[in-house]
RORONU-792645 format. One record per residue (C-alpha): residue number from 1; x, y, z. Coordinates in nm, 3 decimals. Example, Ala and Ser with C-alpha at 12.3 -4.5 7.8 and 13.67 -1.06 7.14 Angstrom:
// residues 2
REC resi      xx      yy      zz
REC    1   1.230  -0.450   0.780
REC    2   1.367  -0.106   0.714
//
This chain:
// residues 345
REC resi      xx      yy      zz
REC    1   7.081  11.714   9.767
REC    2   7.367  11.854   9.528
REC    3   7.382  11.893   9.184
REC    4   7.642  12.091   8.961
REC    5   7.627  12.066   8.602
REC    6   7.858  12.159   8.361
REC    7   8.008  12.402   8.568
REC    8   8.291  12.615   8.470
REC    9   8.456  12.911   8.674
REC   10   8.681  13.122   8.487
REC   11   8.917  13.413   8.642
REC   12   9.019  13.676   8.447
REC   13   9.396  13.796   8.523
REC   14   9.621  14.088   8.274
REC   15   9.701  13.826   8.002
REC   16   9.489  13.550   7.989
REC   17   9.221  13.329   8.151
REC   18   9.218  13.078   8.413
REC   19   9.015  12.801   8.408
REC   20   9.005  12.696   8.763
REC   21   8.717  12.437   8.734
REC   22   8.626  12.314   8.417
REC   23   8.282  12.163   8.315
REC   24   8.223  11.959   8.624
REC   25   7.947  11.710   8.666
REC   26   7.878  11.560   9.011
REC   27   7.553  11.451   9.218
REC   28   7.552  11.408   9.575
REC   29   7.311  11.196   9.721
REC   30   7.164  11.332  10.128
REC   31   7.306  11.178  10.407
REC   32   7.630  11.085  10.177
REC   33   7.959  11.131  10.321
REC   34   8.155  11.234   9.977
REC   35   8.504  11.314   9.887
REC   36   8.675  11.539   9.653
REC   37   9.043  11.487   9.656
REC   38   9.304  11.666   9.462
REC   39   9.645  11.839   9.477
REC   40   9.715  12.205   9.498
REC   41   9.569  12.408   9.226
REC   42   9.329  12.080   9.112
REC   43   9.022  12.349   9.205
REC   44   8.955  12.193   9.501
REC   45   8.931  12.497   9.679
REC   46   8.704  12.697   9.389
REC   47   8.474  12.455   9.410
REC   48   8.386  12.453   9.735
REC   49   8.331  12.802   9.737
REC   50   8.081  12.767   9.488
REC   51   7.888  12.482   9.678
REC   52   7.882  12.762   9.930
REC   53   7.748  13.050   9.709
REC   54   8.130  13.250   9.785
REC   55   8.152  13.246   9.408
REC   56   7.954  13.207   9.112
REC   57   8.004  12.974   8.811
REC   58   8.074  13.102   8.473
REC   59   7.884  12.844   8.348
REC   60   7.679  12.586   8.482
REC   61   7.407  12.526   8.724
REC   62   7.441  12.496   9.082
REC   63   7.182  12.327   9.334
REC   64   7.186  12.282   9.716
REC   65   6.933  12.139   9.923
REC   66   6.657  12.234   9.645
REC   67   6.755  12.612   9.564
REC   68   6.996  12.710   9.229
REC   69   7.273  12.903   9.422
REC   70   7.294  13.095   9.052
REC   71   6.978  13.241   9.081
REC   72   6.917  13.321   9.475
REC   73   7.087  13.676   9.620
REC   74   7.044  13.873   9.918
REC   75   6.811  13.760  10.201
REC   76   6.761  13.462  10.025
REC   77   7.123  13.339   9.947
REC   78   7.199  13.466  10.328
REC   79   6.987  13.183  10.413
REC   80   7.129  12.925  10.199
REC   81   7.440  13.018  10.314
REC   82   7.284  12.925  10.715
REC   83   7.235  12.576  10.584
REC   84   7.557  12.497  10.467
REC   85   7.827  12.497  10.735
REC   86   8.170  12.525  10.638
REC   87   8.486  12.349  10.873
REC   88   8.840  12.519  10.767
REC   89   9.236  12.375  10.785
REC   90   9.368  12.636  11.024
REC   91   8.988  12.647  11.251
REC   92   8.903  13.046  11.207
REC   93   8.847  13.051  11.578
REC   94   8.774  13.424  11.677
REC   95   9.047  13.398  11.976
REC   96   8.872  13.652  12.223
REC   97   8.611  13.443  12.244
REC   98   8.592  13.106  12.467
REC   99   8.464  12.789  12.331
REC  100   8.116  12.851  12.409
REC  101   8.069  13.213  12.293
REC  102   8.264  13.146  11.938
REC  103   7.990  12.830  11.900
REC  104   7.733  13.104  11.979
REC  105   7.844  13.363  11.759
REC  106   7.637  13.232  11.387
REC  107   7.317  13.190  11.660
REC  108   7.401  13.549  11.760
REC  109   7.422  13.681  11.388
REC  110   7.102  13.478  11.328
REC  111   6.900  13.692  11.617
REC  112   6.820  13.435  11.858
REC  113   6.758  13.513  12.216
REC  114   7.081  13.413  12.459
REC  115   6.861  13.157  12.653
REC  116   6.806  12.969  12.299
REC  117   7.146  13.056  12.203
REC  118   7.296  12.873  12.532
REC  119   7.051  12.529  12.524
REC  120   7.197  12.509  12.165
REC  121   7.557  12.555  12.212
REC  122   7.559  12.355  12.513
REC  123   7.419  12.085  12.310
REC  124   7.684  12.077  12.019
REC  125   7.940  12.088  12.304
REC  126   7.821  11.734  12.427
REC  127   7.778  11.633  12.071
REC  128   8.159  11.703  11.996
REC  129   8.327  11.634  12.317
REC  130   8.427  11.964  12.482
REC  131   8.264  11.881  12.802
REC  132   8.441  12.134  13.066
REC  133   8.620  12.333  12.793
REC  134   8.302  12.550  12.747
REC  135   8.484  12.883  12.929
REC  136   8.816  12.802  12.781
REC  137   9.000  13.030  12.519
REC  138   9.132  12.901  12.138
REC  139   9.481  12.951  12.316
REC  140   9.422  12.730  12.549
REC  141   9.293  12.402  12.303
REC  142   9.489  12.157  12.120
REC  143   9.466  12.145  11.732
REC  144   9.210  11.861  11.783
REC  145   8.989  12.075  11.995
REC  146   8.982  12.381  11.827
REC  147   8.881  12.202  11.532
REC  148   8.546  12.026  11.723
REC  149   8.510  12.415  11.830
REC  150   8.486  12.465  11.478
REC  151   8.268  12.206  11.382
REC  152   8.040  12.265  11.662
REC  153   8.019  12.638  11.523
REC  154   7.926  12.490  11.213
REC  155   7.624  12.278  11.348
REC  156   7.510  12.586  11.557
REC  157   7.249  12.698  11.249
REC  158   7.173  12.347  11.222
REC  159   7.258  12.351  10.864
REC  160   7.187  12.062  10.587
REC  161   7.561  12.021  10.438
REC  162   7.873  12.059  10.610
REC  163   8.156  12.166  10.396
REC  164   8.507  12.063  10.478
REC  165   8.784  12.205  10.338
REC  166   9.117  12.039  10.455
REC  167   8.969  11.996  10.793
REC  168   9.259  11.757  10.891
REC  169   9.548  11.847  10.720
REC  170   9.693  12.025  11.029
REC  171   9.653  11.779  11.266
REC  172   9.874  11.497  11.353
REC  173   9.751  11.099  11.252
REC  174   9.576  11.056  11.575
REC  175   9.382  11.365  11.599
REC  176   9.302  11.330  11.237
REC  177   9.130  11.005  11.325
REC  178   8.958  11.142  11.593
REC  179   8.813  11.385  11.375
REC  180   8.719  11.169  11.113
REC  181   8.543  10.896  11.359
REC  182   8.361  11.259  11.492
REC  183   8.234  11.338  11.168
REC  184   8.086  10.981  11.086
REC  185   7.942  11.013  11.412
REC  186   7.754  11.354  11.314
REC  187   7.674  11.224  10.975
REC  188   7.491  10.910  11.121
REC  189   7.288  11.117  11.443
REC  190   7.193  11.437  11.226
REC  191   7.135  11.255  10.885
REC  192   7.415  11.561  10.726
REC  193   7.553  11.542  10.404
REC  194   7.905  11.589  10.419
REC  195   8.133  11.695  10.099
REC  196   8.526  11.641  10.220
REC  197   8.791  11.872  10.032
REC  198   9.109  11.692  10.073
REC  199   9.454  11.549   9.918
REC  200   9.460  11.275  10.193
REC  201   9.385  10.977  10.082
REC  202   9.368  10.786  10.402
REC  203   9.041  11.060  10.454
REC  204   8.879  10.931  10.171
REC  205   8.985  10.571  10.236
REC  206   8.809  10.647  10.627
REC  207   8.529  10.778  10.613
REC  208   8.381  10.900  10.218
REC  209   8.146  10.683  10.028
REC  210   8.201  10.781   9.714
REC  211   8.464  10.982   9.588
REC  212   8.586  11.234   9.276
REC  213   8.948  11.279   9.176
REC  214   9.031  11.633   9.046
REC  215   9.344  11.745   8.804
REC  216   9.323  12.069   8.613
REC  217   9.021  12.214   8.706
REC  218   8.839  11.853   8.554
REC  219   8.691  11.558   8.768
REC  220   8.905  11.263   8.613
REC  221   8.729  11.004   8.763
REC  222   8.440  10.902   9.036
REC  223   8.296  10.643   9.233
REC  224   8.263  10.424   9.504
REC  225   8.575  10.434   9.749
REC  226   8.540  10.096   9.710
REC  227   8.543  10.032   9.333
REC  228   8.838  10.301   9.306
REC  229   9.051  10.169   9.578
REC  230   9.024   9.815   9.377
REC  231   9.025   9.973   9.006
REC  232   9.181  10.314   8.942
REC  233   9.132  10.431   8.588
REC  234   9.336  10.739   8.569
REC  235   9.693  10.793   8.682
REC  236   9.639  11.053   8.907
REC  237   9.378  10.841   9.094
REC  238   9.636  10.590   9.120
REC  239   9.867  10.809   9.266
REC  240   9.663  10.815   9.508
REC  241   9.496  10.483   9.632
REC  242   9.953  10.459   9.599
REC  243   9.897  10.683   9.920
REC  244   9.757  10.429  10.124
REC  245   9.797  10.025   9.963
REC  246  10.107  10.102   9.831
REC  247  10.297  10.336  10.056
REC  248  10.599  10.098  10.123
REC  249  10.630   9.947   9.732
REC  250  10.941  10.245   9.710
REC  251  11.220  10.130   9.403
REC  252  11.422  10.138   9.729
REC  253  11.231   9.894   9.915
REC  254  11.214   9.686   9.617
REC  255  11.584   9.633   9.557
REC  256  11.650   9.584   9.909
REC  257  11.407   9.329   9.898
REC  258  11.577   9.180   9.571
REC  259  11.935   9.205   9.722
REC  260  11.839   9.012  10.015
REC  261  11.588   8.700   9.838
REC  262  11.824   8.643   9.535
REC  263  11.667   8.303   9.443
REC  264  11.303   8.228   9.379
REC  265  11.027   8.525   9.320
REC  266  10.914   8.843   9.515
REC  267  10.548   8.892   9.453
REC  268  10.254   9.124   9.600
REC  269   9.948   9.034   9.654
REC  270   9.636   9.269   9.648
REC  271   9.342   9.151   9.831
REC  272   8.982   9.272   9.772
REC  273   8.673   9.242  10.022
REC  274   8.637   8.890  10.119
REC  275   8.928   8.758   9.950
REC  276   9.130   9.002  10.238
REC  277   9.013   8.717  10.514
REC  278   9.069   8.386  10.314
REC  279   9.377   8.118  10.395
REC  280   9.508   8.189  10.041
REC  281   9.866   8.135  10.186
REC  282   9.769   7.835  10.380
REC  283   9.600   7.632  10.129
REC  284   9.876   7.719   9.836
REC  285  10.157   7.536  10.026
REC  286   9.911   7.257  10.109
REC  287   9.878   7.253   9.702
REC  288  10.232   7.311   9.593
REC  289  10.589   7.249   9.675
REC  290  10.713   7.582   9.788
REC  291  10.796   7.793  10.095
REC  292  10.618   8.148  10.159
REC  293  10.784   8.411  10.366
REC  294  10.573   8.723  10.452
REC  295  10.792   8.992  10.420
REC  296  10.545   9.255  10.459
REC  297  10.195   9.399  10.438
REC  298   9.864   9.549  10.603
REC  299   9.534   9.553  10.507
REC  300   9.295   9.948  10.468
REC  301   8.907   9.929  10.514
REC  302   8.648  10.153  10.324
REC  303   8.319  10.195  10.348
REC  304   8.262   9.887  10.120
REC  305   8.553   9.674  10.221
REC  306   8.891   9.563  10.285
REC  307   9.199   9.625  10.095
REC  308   9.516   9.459  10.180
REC  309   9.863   9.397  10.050
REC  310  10.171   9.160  10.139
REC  311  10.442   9.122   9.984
REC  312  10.571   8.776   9.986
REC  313  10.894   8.562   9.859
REC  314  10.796   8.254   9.709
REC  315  11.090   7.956   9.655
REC  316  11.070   7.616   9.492
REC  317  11.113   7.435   9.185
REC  318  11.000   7.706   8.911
REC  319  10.744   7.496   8.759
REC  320  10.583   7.493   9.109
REC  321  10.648   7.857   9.147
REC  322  10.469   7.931   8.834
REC  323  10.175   7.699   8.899
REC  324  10.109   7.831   9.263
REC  325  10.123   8.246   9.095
REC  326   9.876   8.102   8.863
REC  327   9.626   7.974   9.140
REC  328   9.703   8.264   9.333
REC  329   9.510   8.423   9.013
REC  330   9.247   8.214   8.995
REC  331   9.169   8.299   9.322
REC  332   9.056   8.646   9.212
REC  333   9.361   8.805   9.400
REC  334   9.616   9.057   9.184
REC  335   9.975   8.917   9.208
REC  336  10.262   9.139   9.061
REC  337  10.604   9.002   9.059
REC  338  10.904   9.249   9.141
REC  339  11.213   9.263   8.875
REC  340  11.495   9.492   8.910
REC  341  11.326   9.732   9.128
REC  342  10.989   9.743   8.931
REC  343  10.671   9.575   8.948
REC  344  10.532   9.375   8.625
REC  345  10.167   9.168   8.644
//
């Protein structure tokens, strides 16, 4: 469905170059929900806007639903552009419109009649849950609902990609979710391919498949959301999967935790898939002599499994401290232990 390789996009300024994206590789199967997360100035933002035929590579080759965006213009790249829709951070809601007419304004630019026009928009209205808002103003929605308004608008051509860039970072956690569950929805009833711009890595964790990690213009790492929650290679991917599995392991939280459990051991535990739902705790003190206290801890899903962490004091003899860390091991679980405010394996 999408294929860039090697690309490169260059910007000239008085004194130098800029390198904003920088030899990218990346495949994206149809139907695939898939993430690109990075912080500010990553080329997040370039990228997408080649996907979308805004810009054109340096270097490189583009493809999007079967057509190199390098070599299309005019008419032809005009219609590209109708079958990749485009969601945006702060909506781009024309405000003297209501909610139906800005849905109908792509149909209107496309030249269909304003009988075809209103079956479709009253369709994508159902489809994202503005029943009753049709006649209502941008003004008048919350951030949640001016954002369906602009994902409806981007369904109205009916296109094969949706392109989101940020859609969520201006909404509040439970509006975010309700976005998120939307788009899943969309991807599974219209079969759409959906490429996620974000630095959120509860996004990713929600609703992506697979994933790429940008820094510098570069894609550091990709994968399954999966296999990166439970193995990130690079540091800036581990920054953040940090976002979501370890979002309360602060140097703070660790010496309070220290302060207040001087004797025996303070460990964490990262679970993986199945090994998130087994008794581990349960069957260690049926093994060894030692008490468990659950300080802490909550448990993410992706698209391929759970991922949970606890933090946990652990008291006893030490031999028997040591021996029940080691079958905590064996059990294919990760177990650091926290020393003066850090973490060690």
């Amino acid at each position: 469905m999408i294929k860039l390789k090697q690309v490169t996009k260059t910007y000239e300024t008085n004194d130098s170059l800029v390198k904003a994206v920088q030899k990218v590789d990346l495949s994206i199967a149809a139907g695939e929900i898939f993430g690109i997360i990075g912080y500010s100035g990553a080329g997040k933002s370039t990228l997408i806007r080649l996907l979308n035929g805004l810009e054109t590579p340096t270097h490189g080759t583009i493809t999007v639903a079967e057509r190199n965006m390098n070599e299309i213009s005019g008419r032809e790249l005009r219609k590209a552009r109708q079958e990749i829709g485009m969601i945006f951070q702060h909506f781009n809601l024309l405000w003297s419109r209501t909610v139906q007419e800005n849905i109908s304004f792509p149909l209107e630019i496309a030249g269909l009649s304003k009988k075809e026009r209103l079956n479709i928009v009253n369709e994508l209205i159902k489809l994202v849950g503005l029943e009753g808002r049709e006649k209502s103003y941008p003004s008048q929605l919350s951030g949640g609902q001016k954002q369906r308004v602009g994902i409806a608008r981007a369904l109205a051509n009916k296109p094969k990609v949706l392109l989101c860039d940020e859609a969520t970072s201006a909404l509040d956690p439970q509006t975010t979710d309700s976005i998120l569950d939307l788009l899943v929805d969309i991807n599974q009833k219209l079969g759409l391919t959906i490429v996620l711009i974000t630095h959120e890595m509860h996004v990713i964790r929600k609703i992506c498949h697979r994933v790429a990690v940008m820094e510098d213009g570069k894609i550091v790492e990709q994968g399954k959301v999966f296999d990166v929650f439970q193995n990130p290679q690079q540091s800036m991917t581990k920054k953040f999967v940090n976002q979501v599995i370890e979002a309360e392991s602060s140097s703070e939280m660790i010496g309070n935790l220290l302060n207040q459990y001087p004797k025996g051991k303070i460990i964490r535990l990262t679970f993986i898939g199945d090994t998130a739902e087994m008794p581990l705790i349960t069957n260690v003190i049926r093994k060894f002599d030692v008490s468990f206290n659950i300080l802490q801890g909550k448990v993410s899903q992706t698209h391929g499994g759970a991922v949970g962490t606890m933090f946990v004091h652990v008291d006893g003899e030490t031999e028997q401290v040591e021996q029940s860390i080691k079958y905590i091991r064996q059990q294919k679980v990760k177990v650091e232990v926290l020393t003066d405010a850090r973490i060690t394996s």
